[in-house]
Backbone as CSV, one residue per row, in Angstrom:
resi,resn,N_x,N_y,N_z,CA_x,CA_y,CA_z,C_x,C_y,C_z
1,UNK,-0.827,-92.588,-191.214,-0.263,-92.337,-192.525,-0.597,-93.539,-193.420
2,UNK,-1.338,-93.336,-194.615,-1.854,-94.652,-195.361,-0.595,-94.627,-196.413
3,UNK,-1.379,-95.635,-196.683,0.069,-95.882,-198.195,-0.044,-95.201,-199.574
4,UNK,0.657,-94.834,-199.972,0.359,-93.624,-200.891,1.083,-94.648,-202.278
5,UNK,-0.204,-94.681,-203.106,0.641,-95.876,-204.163,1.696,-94.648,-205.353
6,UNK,1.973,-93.475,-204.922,2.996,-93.101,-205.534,4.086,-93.000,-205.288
7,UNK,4.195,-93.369,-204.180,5.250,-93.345,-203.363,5.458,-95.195,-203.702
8,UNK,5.339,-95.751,-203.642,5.375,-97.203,-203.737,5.968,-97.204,-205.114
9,UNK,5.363,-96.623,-206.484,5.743,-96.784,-207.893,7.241,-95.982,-207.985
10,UNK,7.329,-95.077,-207.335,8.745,-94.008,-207.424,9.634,-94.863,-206.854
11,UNK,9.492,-96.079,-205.597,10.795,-96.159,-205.240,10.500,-97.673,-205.986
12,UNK,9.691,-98.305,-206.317,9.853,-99.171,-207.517,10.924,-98.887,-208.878
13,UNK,10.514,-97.740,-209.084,11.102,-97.236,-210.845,12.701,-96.923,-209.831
14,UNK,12.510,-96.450,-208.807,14.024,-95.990,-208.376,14.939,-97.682,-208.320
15,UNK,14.092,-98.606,-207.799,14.834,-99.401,-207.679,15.537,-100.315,-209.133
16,UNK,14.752,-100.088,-209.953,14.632,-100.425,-211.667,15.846,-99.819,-212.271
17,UNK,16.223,-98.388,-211.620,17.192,-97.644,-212.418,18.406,-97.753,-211.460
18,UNK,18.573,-98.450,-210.219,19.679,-98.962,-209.489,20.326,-99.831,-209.725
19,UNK,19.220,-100.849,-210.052,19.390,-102.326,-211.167,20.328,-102.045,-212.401
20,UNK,19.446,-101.233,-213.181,19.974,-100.997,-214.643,21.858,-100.480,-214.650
21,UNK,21.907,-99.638,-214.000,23.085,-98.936,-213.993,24.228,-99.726,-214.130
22,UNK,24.679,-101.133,-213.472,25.777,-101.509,-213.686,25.789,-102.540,-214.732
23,UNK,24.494,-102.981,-215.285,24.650,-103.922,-216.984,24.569,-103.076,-217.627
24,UNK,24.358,-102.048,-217.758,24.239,-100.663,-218.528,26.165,-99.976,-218.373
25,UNK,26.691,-99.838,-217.756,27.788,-99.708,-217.134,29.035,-100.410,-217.790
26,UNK,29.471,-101.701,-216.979,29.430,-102.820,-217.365,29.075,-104.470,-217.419
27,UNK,28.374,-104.356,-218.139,27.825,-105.803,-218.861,28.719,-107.213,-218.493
28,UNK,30.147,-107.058,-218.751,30.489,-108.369,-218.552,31.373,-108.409,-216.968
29,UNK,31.230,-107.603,-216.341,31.430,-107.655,-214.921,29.832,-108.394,-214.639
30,UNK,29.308,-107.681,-214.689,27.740,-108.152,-214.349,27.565,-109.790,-214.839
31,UNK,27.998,-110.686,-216.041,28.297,-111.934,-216.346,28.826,-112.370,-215.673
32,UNK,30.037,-111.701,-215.047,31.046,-112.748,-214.051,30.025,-112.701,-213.066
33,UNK,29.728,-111.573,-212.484,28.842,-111.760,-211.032,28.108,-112.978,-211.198
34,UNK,27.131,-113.258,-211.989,25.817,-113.502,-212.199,26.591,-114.997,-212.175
35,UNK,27.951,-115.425,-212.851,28.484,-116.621,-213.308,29.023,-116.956,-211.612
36,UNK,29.238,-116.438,-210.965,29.953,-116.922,-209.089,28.491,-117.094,-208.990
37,UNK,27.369,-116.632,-208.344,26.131,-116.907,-208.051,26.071,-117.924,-208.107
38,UNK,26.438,-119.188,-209.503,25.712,-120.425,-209.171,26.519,-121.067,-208.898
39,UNK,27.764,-120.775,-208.427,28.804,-121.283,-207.479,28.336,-121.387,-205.719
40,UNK,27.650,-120.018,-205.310,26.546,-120.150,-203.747,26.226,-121.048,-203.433
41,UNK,26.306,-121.579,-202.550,24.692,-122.703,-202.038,23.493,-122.255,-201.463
42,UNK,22.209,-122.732,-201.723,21.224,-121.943,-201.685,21.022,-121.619,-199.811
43,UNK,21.830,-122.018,-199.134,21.859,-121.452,-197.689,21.839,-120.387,-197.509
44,UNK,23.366,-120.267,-198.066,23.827,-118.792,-197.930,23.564,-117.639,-199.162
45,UNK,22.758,-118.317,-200.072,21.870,-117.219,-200.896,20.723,-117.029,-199.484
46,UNK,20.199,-117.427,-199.255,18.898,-117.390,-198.470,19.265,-116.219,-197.093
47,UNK,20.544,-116.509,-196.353,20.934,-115.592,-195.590,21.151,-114.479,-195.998
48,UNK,21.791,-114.326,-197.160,22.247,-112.739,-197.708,20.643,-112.309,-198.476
49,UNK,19.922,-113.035,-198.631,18.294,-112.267,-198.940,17.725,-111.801,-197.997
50,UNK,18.032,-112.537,-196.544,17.026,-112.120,-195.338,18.048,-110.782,-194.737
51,UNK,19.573,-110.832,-195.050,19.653,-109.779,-194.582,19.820,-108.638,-195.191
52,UNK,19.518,-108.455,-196.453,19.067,-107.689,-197.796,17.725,-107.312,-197.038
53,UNK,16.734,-108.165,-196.884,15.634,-107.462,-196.851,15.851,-107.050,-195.650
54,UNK,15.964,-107.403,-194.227,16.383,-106.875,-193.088,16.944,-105.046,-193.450
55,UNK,17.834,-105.165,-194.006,18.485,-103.833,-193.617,17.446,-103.173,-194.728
56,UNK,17.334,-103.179,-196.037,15.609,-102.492,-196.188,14.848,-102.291,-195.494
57,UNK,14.098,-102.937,-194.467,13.182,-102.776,-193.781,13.616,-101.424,-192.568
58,UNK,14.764,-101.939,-192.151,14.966,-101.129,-191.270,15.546,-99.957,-192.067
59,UNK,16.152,-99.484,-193.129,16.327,-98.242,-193.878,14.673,-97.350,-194.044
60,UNK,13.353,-98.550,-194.571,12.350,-97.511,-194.575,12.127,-97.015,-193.323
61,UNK,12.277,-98.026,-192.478,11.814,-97.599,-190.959,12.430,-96.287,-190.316
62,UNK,13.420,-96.368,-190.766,14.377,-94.790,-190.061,13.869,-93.791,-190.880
63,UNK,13.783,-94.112,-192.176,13.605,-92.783,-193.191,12.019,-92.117,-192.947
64,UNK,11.229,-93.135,-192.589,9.692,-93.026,-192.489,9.354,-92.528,-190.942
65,UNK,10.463,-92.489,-190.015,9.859,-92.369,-188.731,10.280,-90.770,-188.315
């Protein structure tokens, strides 16, 4: 199965309009979030990215197999 670059752009734009929804939504919830963030230390930003991408990986993997 090769990579099908439409499939790549759809769950791009899908991920664009997952994004959008809650500053679109609300905006100053999304400020507070964004305002704790630089309260993190970049450790445990770094852990919650690897296991962000982790459970992605393994979501395409189930959906694709």
């Amino acid at each position: 199965m090769g990579l099908d670059w439409s499939d790549l752009l759809a769950a791009l734009g899908l991920c664009l309009i997952i994004e959008g929804i809650l500053p679109f939504l609300n905006p100053n919830a999304v400020r507070r979030a964004f305002a704790m963030l630089l309260t993190i230390d970049n450790g445990t930003m770094r852990v919650v990215g690897v296991v962000a991408m982790a459970a992605g990986a393994v979501l395409i993997y189930l959906v694709r197999t």
